[in-house]
N, C-alpha and C positions, 0 to 999 in steps of 0.2 A: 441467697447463694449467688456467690458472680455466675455468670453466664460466659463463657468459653468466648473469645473473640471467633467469630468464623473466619475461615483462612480461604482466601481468595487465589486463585492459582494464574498467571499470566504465561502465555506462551508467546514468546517472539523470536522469529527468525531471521528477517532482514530489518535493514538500516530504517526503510520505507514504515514498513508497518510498525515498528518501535515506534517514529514519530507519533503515529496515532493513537498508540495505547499511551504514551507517555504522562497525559493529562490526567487519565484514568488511575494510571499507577500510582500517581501522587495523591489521588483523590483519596484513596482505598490507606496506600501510606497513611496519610493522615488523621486516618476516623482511627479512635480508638476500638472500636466495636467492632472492626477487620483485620484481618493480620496480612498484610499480602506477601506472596510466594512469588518467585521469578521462576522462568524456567527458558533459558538462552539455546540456543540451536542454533541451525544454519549456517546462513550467510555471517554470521555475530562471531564464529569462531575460526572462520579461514583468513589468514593472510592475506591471500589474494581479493579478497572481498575487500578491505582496510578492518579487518579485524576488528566492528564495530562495537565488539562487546566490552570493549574501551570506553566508546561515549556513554555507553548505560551506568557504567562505573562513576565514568567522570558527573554523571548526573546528580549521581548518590545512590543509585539504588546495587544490590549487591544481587547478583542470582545466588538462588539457594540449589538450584542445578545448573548445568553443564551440560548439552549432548550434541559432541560430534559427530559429521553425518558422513564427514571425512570426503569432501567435492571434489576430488582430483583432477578432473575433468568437465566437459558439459554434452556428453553422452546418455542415452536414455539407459542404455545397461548402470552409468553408474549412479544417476541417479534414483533407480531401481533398485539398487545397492545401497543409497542411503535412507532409502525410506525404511529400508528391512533394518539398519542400526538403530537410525530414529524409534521405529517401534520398542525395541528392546530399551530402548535406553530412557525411553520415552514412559515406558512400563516400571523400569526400577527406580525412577525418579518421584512416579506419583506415588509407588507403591511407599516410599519411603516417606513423601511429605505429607501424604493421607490430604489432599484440598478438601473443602467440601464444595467449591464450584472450579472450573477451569475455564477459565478467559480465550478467545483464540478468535481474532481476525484477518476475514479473508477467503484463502482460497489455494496459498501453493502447498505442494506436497510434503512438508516439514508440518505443516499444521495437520494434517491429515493422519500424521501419525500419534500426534498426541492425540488427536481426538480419540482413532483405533483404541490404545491402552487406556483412556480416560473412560470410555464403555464398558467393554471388557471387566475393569474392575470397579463399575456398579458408582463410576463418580461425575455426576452431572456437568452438563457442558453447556456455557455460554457463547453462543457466536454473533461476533459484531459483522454487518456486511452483507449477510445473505442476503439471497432473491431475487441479486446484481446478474447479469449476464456481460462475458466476456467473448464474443462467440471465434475470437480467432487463436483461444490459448487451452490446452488441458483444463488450465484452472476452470474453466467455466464447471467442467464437468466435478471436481474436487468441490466445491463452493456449493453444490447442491449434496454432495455426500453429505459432507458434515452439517449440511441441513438436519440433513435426517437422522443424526445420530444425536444432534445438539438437543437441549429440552428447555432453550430460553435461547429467544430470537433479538436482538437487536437491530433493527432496519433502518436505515436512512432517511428512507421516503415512504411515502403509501403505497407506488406502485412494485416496490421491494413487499411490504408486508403479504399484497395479494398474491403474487407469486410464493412465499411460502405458504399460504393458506393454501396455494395448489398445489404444493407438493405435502397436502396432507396432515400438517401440524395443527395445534391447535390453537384458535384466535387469542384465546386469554395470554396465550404463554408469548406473543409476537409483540414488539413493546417496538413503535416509531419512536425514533430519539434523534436523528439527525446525522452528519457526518464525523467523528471526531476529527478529521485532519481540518475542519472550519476552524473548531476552537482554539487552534493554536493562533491562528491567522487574527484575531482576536485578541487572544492574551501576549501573545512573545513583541514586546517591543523591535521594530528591525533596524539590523545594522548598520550606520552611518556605508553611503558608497567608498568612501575613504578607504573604511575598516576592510571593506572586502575586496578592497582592488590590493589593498595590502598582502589581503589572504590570496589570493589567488596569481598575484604576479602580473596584474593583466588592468589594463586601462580599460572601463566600464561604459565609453560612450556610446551613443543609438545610434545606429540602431541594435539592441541588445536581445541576444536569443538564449534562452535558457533550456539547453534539448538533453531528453532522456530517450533512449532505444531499447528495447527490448523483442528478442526474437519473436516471431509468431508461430506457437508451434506447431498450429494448426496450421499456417500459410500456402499460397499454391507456389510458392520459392522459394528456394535456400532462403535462410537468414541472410548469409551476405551479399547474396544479389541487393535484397531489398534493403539492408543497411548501405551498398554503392549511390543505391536510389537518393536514398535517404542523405548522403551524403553532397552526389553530386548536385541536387538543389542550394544545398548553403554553401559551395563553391561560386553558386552564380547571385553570390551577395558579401561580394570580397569588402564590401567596408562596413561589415556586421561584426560585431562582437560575438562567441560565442561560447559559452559555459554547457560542457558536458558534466552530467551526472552518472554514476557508475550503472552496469548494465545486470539484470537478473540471472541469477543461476538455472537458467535453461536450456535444454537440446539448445547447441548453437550459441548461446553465450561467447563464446573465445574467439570464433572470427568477428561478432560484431565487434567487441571489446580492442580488436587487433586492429579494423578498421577504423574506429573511433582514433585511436590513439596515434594511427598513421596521419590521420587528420588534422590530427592536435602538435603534431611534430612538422610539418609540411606549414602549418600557420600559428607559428609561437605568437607573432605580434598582434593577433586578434582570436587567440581560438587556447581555451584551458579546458583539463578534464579533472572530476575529484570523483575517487571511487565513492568517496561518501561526505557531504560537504555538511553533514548534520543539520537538523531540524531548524534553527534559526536561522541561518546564512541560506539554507536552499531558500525560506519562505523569503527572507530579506531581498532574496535577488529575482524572486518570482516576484515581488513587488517594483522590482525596477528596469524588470524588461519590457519589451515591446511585445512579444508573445512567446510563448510556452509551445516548443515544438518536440511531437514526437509521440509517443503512443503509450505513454504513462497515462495511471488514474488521476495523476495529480493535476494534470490540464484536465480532466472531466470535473474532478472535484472543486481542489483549489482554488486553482486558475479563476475560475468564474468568479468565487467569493475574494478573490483579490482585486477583481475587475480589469482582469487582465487578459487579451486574446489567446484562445490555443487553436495549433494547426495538427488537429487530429490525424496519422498518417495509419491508414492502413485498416485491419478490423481487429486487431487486438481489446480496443474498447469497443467495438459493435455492440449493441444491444443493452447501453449504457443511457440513460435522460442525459440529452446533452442540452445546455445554456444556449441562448443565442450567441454567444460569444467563443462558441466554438464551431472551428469549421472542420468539417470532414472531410477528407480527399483520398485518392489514391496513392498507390505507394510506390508512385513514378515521379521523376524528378521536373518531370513539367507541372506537374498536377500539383505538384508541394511548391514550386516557386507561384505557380499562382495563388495558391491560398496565403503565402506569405505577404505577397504582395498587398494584395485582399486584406488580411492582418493590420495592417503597417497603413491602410488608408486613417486620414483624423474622423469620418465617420463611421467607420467600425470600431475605433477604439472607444469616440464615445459613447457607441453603444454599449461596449461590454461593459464601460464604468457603469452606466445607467440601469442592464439588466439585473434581473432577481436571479439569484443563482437555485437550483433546482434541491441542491441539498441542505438547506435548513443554513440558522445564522450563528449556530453557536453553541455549546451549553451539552453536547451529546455527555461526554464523561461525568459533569454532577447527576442526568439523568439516570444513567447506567449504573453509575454508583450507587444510588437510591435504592434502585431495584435489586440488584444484589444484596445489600443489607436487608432490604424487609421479604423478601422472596420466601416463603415458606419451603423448606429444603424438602421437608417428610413428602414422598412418591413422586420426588422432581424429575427420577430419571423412567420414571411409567409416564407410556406414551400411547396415546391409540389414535389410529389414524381418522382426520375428518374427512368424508368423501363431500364432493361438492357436487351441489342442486343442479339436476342435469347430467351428472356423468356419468 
């Protein structure tokens, strides 16, 4: 008698975290033995985001759901508001594709609502990411929820696994596999500088900076204080190139994003912004910069395994294993041109080439893929908590 292909369910809601299941999507695509399910949200379906649920298309893959969360703003009321669509929509979508695992990495509040309706009706949850600490964003706090709701752990590192063991899971079910956004850096051949000065309208030479901002929502100031900060630093490196990537849909979003782009208009002849420059071209041009500035995961992660410098600004990544090849500083514009500086010397750069980067070299999506197919599904979503020796 055939055997039912099991149906693997993926959730993605921005441009960022798509790259990283990307690998994984295709893995799962192409086993016969899985059926994979898309399930689009977020940032993937607003306009003002670039509408990224285009590139998922343009990939090949088709969502089998839909769910606007309708972001009109970047207020905590409305995003409180999407998270109540999300849930709902997020409910009639599994209840419709019936998964028997759901995929979801990470930490912001569009995943947290799938997970909510993926409990709820009794269908077990995969999380890639956990046991990370974020300690200057909500997400910190979301990213340990769906710990505990999830019944199959994905970890990057070891000391991700121990932190979920502390929050009570259990060892068998926590699987170290590495980072998925390594594996692209790996597989995706990158784009001749040619091709992407093309794309971008903008002459590519060093010193090159490749910056992502994102509010902290946790911060002790406004957003766009610390985005001025953030800014007036690479004012005081007027013969720098600089490629901005689009900003996260959080409290405060809209003045960084206004800031950024005052930026970008004030220095046309050295300074581009793409709300979403996709998977290939961002990795292509994180391999041809000088350092990776700004307070994205992907100078924690990436960066390193490209061997490339990043100028960590602020604690959005706090309490994240950072490389030697990242430096931390504060989110004052003295403190960020020194570490740039710092950056930009020939023996820090050839340190970061030389360093081992902290999250693994490769390979997380065939691993992951593994383990979902032979995973014994029967009492995946029973759970009972491990208390640990001493507490």
């Amino acid at each position: 008698m055939d055997v039912p292909a099991r149906r693997i369910a993926v959730v993605t809601g921005t441009r960022a975290e798509y790259g990283l299941l990307k690998g994984l999507m295709a893995a799962v695509r192409d086993d016969a033995s899985l059926r994979l399910q898309i399930l689009a949200t977020g940032m993937h379906l607003e306009s003002r985001f670039g509408h990224t649920v285009d590139e998922i298309l343009a990939d090949g893959f088709v969502p089998d759901a839909e769910v606007p969360l309708g972001l009109d703003d970047d207020s905590g009321l409305t995003t409180a508001r999407a998270m109540g669509r999300g849930l709902l929509g997020m409910a009639e979508a599994l209840d419709r594709l019936r998964p028997d695992v759901v995929v979801v990495l990470g930490d912001r509040f569009e995943i947290l609502t799938a997970v909510q309706a993926a409990l709820v009706q009794g269908i077990p949850v995969a999380h890639i990411h956990g046991g990370e600490l974020t300690e200057g964003v909500i997400d910190d706090d979301i990213r340990h929820a769906v710990t505990k709701m999830a019944s199959l752990h994905f970890v990057a590192a070891e000391v991700f696994a121990r932190r979920v063991r502390q929050l009570g899971e259990e060892p068998e079910r926590i699987f170290v596999v590495g980072a998925p956004g390594v594996d692209a850096l790996a597989e995706l051949a990158p784009l001749p500088r040619e091709v992407l000065e093309a794309d971008l309208g903008l002459s590519l030479t060093a010193p090159l900076f490749l910056a992502t901002y994102h509010p902290e929502t946790l911060g002790d100031r406004p957003p766009v204080q610390a985005t001025a900060e953030f800014l007036g630093a690479l004012e005081s490196f007027p013969g720098a190139r600089v490629v901005f990537t689009g900003v996260n849909a959080d409290p405060g979003r809209d003045a960084v994003a206004a800031a950024i782009a005052r930026f970008v208009q004030d220095h046309p002849e050295r300074a581009a912004f793409r709300e979403s420059l996709g998977q290939r071209r961002y990795l292509s041009l994180m391999r041809l910069a000088d350092a990776v500035i700004g307070n994205s995961s992907s100078g924690i992660i990436e960066a390193p395994a490209a061997g490339v410098p990043t100028i960590n600004v602020g604690d959005r990544q706090k309490g994240r294993p950072h490389a030697e090849s990242v430096i931390d500083c504060a989110p004052d514009r003295q403190a960020i041109g020194a570490a740039i500086r710092q950056a930009l010397t020939p023996g820090f750069r050839a340190r970061a080439k030389a360093q081992t980067p902290p999250y693994g070299g490769g390979g997380a999506a065939g691993r992951i893929k593994a383990i979902l197919k032979s995973v014994p599904l029967a009492g995946l979503t029973r759970k009972r908590f491990v208390d640990q020796a001493g507490g």
